[in-house]
LUMVOVEX-252035 format. One record per atom (N, C-alpha, C): residue number from 1; chain; atom name; x, y, z. Coordinates in pm, 1 decimal, always signed. Each point is the difference from the previous one (the first is absolute). Layout:
N
{NUM A CA {X Y Z}}
...
//
This chain:
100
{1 A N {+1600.5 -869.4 +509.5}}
{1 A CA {-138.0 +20.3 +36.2}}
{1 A C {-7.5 +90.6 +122.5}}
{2 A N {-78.2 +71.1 -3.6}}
{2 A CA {-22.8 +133.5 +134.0}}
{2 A C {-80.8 -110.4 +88.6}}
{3 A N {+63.1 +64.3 +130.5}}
{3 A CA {-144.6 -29.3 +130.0}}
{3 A C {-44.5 +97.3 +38.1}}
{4 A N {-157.2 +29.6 -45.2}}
{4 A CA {-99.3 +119.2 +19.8}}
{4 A C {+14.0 +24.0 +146.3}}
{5 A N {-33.7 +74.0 +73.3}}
{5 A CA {-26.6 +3.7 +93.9}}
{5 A C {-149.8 +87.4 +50.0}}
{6 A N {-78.4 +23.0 +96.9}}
{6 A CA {-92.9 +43.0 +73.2}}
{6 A C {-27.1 +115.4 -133.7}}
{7 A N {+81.1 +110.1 +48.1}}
{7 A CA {-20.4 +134.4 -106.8}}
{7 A C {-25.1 -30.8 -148.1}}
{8 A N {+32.6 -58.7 -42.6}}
{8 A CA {-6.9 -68.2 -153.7}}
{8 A C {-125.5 -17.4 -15.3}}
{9 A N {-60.7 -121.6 +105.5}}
{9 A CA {-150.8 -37.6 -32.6}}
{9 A C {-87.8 +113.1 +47.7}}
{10 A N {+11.8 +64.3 +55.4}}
{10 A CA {-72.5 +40.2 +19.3}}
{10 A C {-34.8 +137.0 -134.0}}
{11 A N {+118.7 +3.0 -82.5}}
{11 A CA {-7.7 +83.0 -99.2}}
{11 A C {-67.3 -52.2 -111.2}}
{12 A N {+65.5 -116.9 -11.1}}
{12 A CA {-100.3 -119.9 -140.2}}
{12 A C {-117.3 +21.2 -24.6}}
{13 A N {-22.5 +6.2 -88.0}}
{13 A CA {-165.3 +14.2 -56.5}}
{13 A C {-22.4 -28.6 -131.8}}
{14 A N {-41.0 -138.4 -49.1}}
{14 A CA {+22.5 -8.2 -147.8}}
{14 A C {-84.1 +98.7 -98.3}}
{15 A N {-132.3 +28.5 +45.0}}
{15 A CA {-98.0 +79.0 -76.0}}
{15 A C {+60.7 +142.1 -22.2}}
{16 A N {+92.1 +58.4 +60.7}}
{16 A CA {+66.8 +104.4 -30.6}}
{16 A C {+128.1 -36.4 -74.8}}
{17 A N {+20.3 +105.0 -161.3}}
{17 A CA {+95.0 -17.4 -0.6}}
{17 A C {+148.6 +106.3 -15.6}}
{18 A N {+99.9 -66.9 -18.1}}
{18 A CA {+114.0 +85.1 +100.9}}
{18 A C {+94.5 -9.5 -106.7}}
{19 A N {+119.7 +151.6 +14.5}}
{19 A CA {+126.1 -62.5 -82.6}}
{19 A C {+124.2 -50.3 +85.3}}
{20 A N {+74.7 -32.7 -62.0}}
{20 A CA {+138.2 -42.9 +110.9}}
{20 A C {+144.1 +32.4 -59.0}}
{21 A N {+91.3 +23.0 +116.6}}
{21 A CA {+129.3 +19.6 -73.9}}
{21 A C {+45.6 -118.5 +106.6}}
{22 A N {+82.0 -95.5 -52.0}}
{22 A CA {+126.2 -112.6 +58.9}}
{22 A C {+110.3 +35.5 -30.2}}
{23 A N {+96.7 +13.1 +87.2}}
{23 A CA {+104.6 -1.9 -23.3}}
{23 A C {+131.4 -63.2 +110.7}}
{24 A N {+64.7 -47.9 -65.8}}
{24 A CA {+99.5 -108.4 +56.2}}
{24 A C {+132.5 +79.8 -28.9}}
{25 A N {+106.2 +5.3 +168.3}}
{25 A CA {+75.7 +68.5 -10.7}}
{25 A C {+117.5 -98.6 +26.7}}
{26 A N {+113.0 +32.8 -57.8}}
{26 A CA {+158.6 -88.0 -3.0}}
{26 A C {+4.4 -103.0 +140.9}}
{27 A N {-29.3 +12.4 +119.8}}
{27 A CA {+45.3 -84.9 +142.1}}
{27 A C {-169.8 -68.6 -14.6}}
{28 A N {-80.1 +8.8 -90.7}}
{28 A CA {-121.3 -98.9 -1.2}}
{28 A C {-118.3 +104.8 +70.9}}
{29 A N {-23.2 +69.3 +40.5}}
{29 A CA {-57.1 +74.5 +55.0}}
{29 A C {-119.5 +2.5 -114.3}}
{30 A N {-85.8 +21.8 +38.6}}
{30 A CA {-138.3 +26.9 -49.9}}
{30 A C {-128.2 +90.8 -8.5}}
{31 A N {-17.0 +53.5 -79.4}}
{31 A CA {-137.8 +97.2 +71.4}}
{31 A C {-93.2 -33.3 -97.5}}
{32 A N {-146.4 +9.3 +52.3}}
{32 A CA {-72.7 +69.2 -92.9}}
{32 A C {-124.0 +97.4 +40.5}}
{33 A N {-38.7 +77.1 -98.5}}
{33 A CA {-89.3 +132.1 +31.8}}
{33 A C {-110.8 +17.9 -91.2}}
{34 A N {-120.9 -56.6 +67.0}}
{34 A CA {-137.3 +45.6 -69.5}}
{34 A C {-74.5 +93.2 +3.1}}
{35 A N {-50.3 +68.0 -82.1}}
{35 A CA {-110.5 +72.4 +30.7}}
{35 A C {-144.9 -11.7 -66.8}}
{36 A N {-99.4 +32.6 +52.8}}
{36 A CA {-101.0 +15.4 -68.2}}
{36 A C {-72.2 +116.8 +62.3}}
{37 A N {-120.1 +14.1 -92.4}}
{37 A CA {-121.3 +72.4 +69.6}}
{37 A C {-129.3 -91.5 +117.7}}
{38 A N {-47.4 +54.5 +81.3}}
{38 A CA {-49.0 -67.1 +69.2}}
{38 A C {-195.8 -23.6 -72.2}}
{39 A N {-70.7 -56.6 +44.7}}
{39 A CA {-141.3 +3.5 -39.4}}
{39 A C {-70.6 +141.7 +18.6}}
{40 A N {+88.8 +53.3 +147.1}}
{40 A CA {-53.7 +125.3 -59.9}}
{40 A C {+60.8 +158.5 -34.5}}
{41 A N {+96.6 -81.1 -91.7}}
{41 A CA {+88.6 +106.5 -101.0}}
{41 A C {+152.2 +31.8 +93.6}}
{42 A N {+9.4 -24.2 +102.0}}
{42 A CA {+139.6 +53.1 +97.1}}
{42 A C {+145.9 -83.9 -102.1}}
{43 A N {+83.8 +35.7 +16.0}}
{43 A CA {+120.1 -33.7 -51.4}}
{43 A C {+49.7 -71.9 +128.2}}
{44 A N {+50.4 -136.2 -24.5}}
{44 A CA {+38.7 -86.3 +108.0}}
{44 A C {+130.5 -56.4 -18.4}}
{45 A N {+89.7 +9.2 +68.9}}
{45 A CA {+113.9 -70.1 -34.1}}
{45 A C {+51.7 -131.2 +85.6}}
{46 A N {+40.8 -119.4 -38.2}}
{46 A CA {+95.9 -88.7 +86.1}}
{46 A C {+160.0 -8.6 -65.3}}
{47 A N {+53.6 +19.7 +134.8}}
{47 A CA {+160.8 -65.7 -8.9}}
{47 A C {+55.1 -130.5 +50.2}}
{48 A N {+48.5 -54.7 -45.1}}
{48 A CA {+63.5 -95.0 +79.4}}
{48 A C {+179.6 -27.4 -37.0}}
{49 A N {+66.3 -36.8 +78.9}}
{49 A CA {+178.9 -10.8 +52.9}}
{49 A C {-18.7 -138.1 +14.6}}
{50 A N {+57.8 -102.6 -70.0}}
{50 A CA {+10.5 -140.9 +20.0}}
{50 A C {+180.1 -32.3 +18.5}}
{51 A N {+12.5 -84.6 +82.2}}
{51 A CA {+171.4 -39.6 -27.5}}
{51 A C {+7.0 -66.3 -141.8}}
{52 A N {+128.7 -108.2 +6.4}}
{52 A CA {+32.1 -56.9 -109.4}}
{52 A C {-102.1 -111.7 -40.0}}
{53 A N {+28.2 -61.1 +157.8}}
{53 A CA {-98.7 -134.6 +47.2}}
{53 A C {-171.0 +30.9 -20.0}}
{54 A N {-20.0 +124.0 -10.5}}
{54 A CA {-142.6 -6.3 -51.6}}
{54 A C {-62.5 +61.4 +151.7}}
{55 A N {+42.2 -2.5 +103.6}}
{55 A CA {-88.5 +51.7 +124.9}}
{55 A C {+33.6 +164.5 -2.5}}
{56 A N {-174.4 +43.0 +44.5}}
{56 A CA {-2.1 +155.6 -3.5}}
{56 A C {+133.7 +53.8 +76.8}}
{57 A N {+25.7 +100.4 -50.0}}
{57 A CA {+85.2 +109.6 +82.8}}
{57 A C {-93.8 +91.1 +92.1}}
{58 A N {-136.8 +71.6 -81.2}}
{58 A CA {-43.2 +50.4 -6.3}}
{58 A C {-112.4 +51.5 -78.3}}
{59 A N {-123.7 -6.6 +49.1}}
{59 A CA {-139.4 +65.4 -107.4}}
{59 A C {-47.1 +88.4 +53.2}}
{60 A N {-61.1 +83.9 -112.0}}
{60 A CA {-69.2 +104.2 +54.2}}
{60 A C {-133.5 +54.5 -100.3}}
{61 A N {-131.8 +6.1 +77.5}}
{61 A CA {-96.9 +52.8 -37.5}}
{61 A C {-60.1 +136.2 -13.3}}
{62 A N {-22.7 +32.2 -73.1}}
{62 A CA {-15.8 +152.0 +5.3}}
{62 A C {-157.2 +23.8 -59.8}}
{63 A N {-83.3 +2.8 +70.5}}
{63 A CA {-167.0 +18.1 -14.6}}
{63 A C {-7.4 +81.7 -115.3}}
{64 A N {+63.9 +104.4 +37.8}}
{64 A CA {-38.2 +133.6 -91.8}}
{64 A C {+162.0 +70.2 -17.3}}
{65 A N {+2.9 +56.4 -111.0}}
{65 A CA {+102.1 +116.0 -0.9}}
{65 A C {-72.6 +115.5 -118.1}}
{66 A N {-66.4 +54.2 +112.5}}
{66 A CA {-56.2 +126.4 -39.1}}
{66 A C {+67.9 +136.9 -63.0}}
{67 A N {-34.8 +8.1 -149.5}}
{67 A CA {+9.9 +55.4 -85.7}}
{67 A C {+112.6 +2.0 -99.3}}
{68 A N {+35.7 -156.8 +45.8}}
{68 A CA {+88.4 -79.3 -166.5}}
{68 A C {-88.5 -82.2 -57.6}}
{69 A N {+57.1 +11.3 -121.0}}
{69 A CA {-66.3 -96.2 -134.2}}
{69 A C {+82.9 -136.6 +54.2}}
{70 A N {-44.6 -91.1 -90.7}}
{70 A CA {+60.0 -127.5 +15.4}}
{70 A C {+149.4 -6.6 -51.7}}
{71 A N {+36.6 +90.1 -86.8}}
{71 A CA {+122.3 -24.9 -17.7}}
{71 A C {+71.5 +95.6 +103.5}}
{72 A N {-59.9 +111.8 -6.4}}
{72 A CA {+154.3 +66.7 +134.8}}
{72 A C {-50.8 -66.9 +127.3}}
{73 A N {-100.1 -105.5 +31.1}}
{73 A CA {+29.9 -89.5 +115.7}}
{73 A C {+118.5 -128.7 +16.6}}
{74 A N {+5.2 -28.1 -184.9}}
{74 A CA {+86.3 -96.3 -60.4}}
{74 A C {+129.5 +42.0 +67.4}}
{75 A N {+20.1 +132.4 -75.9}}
{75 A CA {+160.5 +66.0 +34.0}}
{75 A C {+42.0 +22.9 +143.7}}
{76 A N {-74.3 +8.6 +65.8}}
{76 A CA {-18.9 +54.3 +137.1}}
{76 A C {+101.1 -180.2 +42.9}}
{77 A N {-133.1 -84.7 +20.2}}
{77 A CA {-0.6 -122.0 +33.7}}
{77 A C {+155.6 -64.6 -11.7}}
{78 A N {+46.0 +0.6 -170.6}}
{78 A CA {+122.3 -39.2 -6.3}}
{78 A C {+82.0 +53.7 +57.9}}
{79 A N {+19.7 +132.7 -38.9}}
{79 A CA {+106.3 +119.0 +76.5}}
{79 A C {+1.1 -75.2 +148.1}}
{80 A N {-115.6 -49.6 +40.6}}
{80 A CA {+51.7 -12.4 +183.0}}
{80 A C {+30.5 -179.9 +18.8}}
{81 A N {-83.6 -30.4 -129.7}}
{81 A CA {+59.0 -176.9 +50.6}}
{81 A C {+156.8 +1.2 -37.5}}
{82 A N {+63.2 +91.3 -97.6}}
{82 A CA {+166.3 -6.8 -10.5}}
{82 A C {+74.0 +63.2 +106.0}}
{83 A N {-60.9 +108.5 +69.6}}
{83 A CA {+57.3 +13.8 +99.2}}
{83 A C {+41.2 -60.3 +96.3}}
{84 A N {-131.3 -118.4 +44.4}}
{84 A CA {-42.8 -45.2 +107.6}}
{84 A C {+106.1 -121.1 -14.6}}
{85 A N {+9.0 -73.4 -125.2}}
{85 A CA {+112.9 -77.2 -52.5}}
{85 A C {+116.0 -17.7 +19.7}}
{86 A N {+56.5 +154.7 -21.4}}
{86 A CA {+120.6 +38.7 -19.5}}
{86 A C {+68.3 +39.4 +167.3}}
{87 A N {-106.1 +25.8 +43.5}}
{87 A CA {+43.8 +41.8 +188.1}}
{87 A C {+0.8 +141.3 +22.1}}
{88 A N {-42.1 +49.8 -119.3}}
{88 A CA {-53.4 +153.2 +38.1}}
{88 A C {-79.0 +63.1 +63.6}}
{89 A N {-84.9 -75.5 +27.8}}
{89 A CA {-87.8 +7.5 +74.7}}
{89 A C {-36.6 -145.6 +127.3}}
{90 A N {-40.9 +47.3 +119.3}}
{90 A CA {+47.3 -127.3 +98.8}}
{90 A C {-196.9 -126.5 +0.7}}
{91 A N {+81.6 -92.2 -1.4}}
{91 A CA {-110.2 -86.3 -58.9}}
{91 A C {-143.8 -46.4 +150.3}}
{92 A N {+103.9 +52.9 +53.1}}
{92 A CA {-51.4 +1.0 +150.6}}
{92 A C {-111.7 +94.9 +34.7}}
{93 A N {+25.0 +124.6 -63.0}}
{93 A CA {-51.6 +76.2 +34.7}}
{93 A C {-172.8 +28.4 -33.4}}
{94 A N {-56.0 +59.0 +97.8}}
{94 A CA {-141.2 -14.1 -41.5}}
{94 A C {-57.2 +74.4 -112.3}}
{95 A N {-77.7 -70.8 -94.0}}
{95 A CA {-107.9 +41.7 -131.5}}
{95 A C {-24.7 +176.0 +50.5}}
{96 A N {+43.6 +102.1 -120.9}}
{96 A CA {-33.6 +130.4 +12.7}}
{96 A C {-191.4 +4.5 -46.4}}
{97 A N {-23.8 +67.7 +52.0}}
{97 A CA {-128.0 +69.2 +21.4}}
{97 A C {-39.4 +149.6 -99.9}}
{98 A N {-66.0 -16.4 -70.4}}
{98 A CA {-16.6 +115.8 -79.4}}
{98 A C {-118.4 +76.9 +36.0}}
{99 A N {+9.1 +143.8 +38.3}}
{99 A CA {-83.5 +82.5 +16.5}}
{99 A C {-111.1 +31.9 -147.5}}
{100 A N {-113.2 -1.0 +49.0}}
{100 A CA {-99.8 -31.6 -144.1}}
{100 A C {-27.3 +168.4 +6.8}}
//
């Protein structure tokens, strides 16, 4: 079972709906990556990095990612939750910022 954390809820929204990719890697590691459209049409993505035990590694909200569809937000999303997984990228480090 995951423990949501702050960033999570604040992404939740049942009246919207979203797709998801899960995926579970060999040492238990966890991700998953939603996206939807927002109410008013923006492409929105969440990530989240869980350990084995179920507590976040890491989430991340992304309001907008201006001028992807929902699926190259999909690809985007995974591409960086396997990174972020794998130690390719440092988990520490602060949420990138996209110029609109």
């Amino acid at each position: 079972m995951r423990i949501r954390e702050d960033i999570y809820w604040q992404w939740a929204d049942a009246n919207l709906h979203s797709r998801c990719h899960d995926e579970a890697l060999s040492d238990g590691t966890s991700f998953d990556v939603q996206v939807r459209l927002s109410a008013q049409g923006a492409t929105q993505l969440f990530l989240g990095l869980y350990s084995r035990e179920g507590t976040a590694i890491r989430e991340e909200y992304y309001r907008q990612r201006p001028g992807e569809t929902m699926t190259r937000a999909m690809v985007w999303g995974v591409d960086r939750a396997r990174a972020l997984a794998v130690g390719a990228l440092d988990v520490a480090a602060p949420v990138p910022r996209r110029q609109a």
